[in-house]
C-alpha positions as CSV (number, residue, x, y, z in Angstrom):
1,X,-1.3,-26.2,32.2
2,X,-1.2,-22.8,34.2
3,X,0.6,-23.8,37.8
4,X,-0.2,-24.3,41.2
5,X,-1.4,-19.7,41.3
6,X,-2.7,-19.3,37.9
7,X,0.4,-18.5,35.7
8,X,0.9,-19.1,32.5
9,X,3.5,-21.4,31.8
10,X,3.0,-21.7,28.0
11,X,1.8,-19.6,25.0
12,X,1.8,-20.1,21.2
13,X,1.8,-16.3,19.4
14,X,0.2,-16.5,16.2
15,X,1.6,-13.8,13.9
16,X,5.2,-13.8,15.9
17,X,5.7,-10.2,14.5
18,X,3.4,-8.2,17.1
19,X,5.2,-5.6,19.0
20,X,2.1,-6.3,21.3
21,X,2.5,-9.8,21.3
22,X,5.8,-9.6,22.1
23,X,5.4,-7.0,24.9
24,X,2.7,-9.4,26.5
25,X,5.6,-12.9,26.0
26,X,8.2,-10.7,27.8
27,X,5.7,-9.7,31.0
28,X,4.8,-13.4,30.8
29,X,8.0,-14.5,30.4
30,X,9.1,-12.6,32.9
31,X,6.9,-14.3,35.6
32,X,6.5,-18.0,35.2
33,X,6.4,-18.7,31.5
34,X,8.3,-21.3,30.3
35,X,7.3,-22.6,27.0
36,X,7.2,-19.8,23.9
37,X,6.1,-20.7,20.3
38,X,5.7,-17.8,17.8
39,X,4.4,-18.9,14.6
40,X,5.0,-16.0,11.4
41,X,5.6,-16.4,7.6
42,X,9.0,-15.7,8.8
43,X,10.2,-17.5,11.6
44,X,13.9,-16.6,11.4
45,X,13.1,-13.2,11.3
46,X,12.2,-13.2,15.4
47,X,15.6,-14.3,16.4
48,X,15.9,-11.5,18.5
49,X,12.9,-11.8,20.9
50,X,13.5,-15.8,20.4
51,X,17.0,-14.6,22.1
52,X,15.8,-12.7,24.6
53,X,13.5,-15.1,25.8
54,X,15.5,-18.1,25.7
55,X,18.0,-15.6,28.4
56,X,15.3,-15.5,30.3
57,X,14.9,-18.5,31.1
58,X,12.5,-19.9,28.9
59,X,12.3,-23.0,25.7
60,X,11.2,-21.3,22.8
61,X,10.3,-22.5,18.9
62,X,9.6,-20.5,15.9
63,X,6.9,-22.0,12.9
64,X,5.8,-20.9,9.7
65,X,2.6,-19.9,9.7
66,X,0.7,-17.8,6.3
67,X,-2.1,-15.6,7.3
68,X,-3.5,-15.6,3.9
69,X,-3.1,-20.0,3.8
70,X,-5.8,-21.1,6.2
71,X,-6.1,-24.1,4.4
72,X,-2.7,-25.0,6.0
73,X,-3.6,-23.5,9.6
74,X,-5.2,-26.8,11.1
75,X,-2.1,-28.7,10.0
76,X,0.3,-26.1,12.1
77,X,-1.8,-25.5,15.3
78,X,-2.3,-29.6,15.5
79,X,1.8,-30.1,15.2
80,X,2.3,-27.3,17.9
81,X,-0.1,-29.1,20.4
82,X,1.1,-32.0,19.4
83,X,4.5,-31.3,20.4
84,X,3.7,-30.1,23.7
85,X,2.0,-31.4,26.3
86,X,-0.6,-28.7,26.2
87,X,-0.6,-24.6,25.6
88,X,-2.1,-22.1,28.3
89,X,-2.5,-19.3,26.1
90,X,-2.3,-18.7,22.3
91,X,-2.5,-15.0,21.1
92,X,-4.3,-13.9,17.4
93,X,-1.8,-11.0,16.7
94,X,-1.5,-11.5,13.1
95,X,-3.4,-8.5,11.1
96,X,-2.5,-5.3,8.6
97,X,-3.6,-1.7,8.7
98,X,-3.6,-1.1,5.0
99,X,-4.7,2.4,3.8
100,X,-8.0,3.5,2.8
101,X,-6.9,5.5,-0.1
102,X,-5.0,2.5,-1.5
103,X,-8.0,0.1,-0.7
104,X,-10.1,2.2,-2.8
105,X,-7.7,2.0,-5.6
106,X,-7.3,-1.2,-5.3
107,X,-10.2,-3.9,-4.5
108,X,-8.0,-6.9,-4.6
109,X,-5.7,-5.6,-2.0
110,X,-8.5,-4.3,0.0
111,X,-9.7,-8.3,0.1
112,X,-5.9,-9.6,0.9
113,X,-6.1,-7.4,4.1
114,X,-9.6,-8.6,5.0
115,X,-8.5,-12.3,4.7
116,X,-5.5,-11.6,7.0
117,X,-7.2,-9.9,9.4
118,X,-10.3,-11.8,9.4
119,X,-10.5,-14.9,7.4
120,X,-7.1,-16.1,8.7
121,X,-7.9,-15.2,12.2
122,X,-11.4,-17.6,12.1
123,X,-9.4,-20.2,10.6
124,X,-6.9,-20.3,13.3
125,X,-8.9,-19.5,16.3
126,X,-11.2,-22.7,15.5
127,X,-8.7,-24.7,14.8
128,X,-7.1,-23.3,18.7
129,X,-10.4,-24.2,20.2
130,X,-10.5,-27.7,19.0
131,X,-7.5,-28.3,21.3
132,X,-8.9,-26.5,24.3
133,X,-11.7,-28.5,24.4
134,X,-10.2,-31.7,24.3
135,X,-7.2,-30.3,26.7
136,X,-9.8,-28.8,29.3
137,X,-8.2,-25.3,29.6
138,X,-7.0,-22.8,27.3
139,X,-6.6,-19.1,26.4
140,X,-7.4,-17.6,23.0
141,X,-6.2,-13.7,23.0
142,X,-7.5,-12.0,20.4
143,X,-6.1,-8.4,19.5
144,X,-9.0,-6.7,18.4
145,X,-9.6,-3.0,17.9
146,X,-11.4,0.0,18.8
147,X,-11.8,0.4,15.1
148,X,-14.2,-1.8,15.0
149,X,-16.3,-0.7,17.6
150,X,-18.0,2.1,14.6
151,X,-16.1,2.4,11.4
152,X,-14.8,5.5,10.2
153,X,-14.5,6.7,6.4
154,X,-10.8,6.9,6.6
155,X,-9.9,3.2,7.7
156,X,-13.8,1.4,7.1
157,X,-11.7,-1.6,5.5
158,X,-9.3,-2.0,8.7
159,X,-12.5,-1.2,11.0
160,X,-14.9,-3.5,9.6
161,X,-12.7,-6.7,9.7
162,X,-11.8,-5.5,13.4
163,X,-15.6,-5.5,13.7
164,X,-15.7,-9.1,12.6
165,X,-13.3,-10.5,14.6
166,X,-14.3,-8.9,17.3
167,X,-18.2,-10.8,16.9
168,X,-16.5,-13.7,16.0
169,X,-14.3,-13.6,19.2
170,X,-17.5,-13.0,21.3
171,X,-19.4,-15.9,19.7
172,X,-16.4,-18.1,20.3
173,X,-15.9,-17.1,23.3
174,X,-19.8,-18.0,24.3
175,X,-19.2,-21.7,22.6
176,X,-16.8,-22.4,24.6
177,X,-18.5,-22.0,27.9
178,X,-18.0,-25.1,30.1
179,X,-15.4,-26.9,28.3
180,X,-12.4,-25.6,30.4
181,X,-11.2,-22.9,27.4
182,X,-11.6,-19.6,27.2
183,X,-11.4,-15.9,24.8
184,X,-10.5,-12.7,26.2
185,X,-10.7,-9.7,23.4
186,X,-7.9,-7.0,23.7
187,X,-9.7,-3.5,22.4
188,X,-5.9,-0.9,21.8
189,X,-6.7,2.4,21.3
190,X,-4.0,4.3,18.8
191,X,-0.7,2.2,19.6
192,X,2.6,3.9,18.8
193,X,4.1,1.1,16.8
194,X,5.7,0.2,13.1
195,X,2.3,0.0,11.6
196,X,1.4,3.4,12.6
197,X,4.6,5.1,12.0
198,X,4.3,8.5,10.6
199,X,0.4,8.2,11.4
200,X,-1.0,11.4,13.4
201,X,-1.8,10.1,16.7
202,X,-6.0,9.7,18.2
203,X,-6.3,10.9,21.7
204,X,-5.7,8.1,24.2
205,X,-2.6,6.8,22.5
206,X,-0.3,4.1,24.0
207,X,2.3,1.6,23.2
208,X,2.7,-1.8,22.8
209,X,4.5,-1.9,26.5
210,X,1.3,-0.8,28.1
211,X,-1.4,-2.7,26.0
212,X,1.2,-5.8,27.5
213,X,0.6,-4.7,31.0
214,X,-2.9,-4.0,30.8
215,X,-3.4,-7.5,29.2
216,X,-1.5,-9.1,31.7
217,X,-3.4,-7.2,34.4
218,X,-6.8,-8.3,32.6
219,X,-5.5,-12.1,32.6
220,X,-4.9,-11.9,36.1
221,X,-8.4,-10.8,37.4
222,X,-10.0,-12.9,34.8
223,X,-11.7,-10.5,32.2
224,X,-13.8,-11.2,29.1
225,X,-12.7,-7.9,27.3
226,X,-9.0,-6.0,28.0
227,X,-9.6,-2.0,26.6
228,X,-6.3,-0.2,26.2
229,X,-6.0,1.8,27.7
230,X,-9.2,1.2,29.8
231,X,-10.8,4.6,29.3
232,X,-11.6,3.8,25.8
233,X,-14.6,1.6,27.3
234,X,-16.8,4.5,28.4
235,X,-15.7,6.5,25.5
236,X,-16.5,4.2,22.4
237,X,-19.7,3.4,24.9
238,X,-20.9,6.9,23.8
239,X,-18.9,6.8,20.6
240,X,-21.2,3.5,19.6
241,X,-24.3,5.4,19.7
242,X,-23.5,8.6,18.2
243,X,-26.6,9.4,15.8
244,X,-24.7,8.7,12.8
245,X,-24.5,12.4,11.1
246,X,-22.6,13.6,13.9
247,X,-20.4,10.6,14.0
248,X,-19.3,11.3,10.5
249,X,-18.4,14.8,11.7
250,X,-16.6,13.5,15.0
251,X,-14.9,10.5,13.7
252,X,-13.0,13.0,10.7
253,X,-11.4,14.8,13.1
């Protein structure tokens, strides 16, 4: 449970991976956190941040956890709750970027990404939910996308999955009104990261270090939606309701 001013004291990152996710347990970390549990297909992969936590003070614990198995995702969120005596925040990170031109050449892993990103993420977040209703409080943080505020011809795959997390997230988020939990969305821009390596960067670009801060900001004063950096919310305002003829000719750019 968050202590005596609010803090988080425990978080569960689902897709351990995340440069963002890990930029957001370090902040957190770095306060009053205490408790960190990633969960990735490869948990011994995240030694490093495991490390690096652990130095800083906290107890941290490494899962498996398949994006593309949520048959099995009940099974691992129940045996993380049920090892701890409850979990402040849990972060959705898990996701791929993919490549349009290789999505168009090839259907089946067009539908791979789409379960990651999408499928996996339902499965996962309803399982999460189940726990923060019976524990009375809880976070779900889900890293969302500007990509799927309006989808554009060269990542419409990506975008549209963003697009349904992002509804789902907001429905979720509506359900769980008045049982003590809680979803904030987290809306990056371009983020300079190993998925987008070699990838020419959109305007408004950041980095996984300041998504963290602005999420950790956004926690503080309570928000419903995190945009990152926050001057994407009056762009993709206008960007929305482009007629779409001159958003196919803006969005190529």
């Amino acid at each position: 449970m968050r202590d005596g001013v609010g803090a988080v004291q425990s978080v569960l990152v689902l897709g351990g991976g995340s440069e963002i996710a890990q930029a957001i347990v370090d902040r957190l970390v770095a306060g009053r956190c205490r408790t960190v549990v990633i969960a990735a297909r490869r948990p011994d992969a995240h030694e490093s941040a495991l490390s690096r936590w652990r130095a800083a003070g906290a107890t941290t614990e490494a899962v498996a956890f398949d994006a593309l198995d949520p048959a099995s995702h009940q099974a691992v969120i129940d045996g993380v709750f049920a090892d701890h005596d409850d979990i402040d925040l849990v972060i959705v990170a898990f996701g791929v970027l993919g490549d349009q031109h290789t999505f168009d050449a090839d259907p089946v892993a067009a539908a791979e990404a789409a379960s990651a990103n999408y499928v996996g993420a339902v499965s996962a977040s309803l399982a999460v939910a189940s726990h923060f209703r019976r524990q009375g409080h809880g976070t779900l943080l889900v890293l969302s996308s500007v990509a799927g505020i309006r989808a554009r011809a060269d990542n419409y795959v990506y975008g549209s999955t963003k697009a349904g997390l992002d509804a789902f997230a907001q429905g979720l988020g509506d359900a769980l009104v008045g049982t003590g939990g809680r979803v904030v969305i987290v809306r990056p821009g371009f983020v300079h990261s190993r998925m987008t390596e070699g990838m020419a960067p959109a305007p408004f670009a950041t980095t996984p270090e300041k998504v963290a801060d602005a999420v950790v900001t956004g926690l503080a004063k309570g928000r419903e939606v995190i945009w990152a950096p926050a001057i994407l919310a009056p762009v993709f305002t206008v960007m929305r309701n482009l007629p779409r003829g001159v958003w196919r000719r803006v969005s190529a750019r």
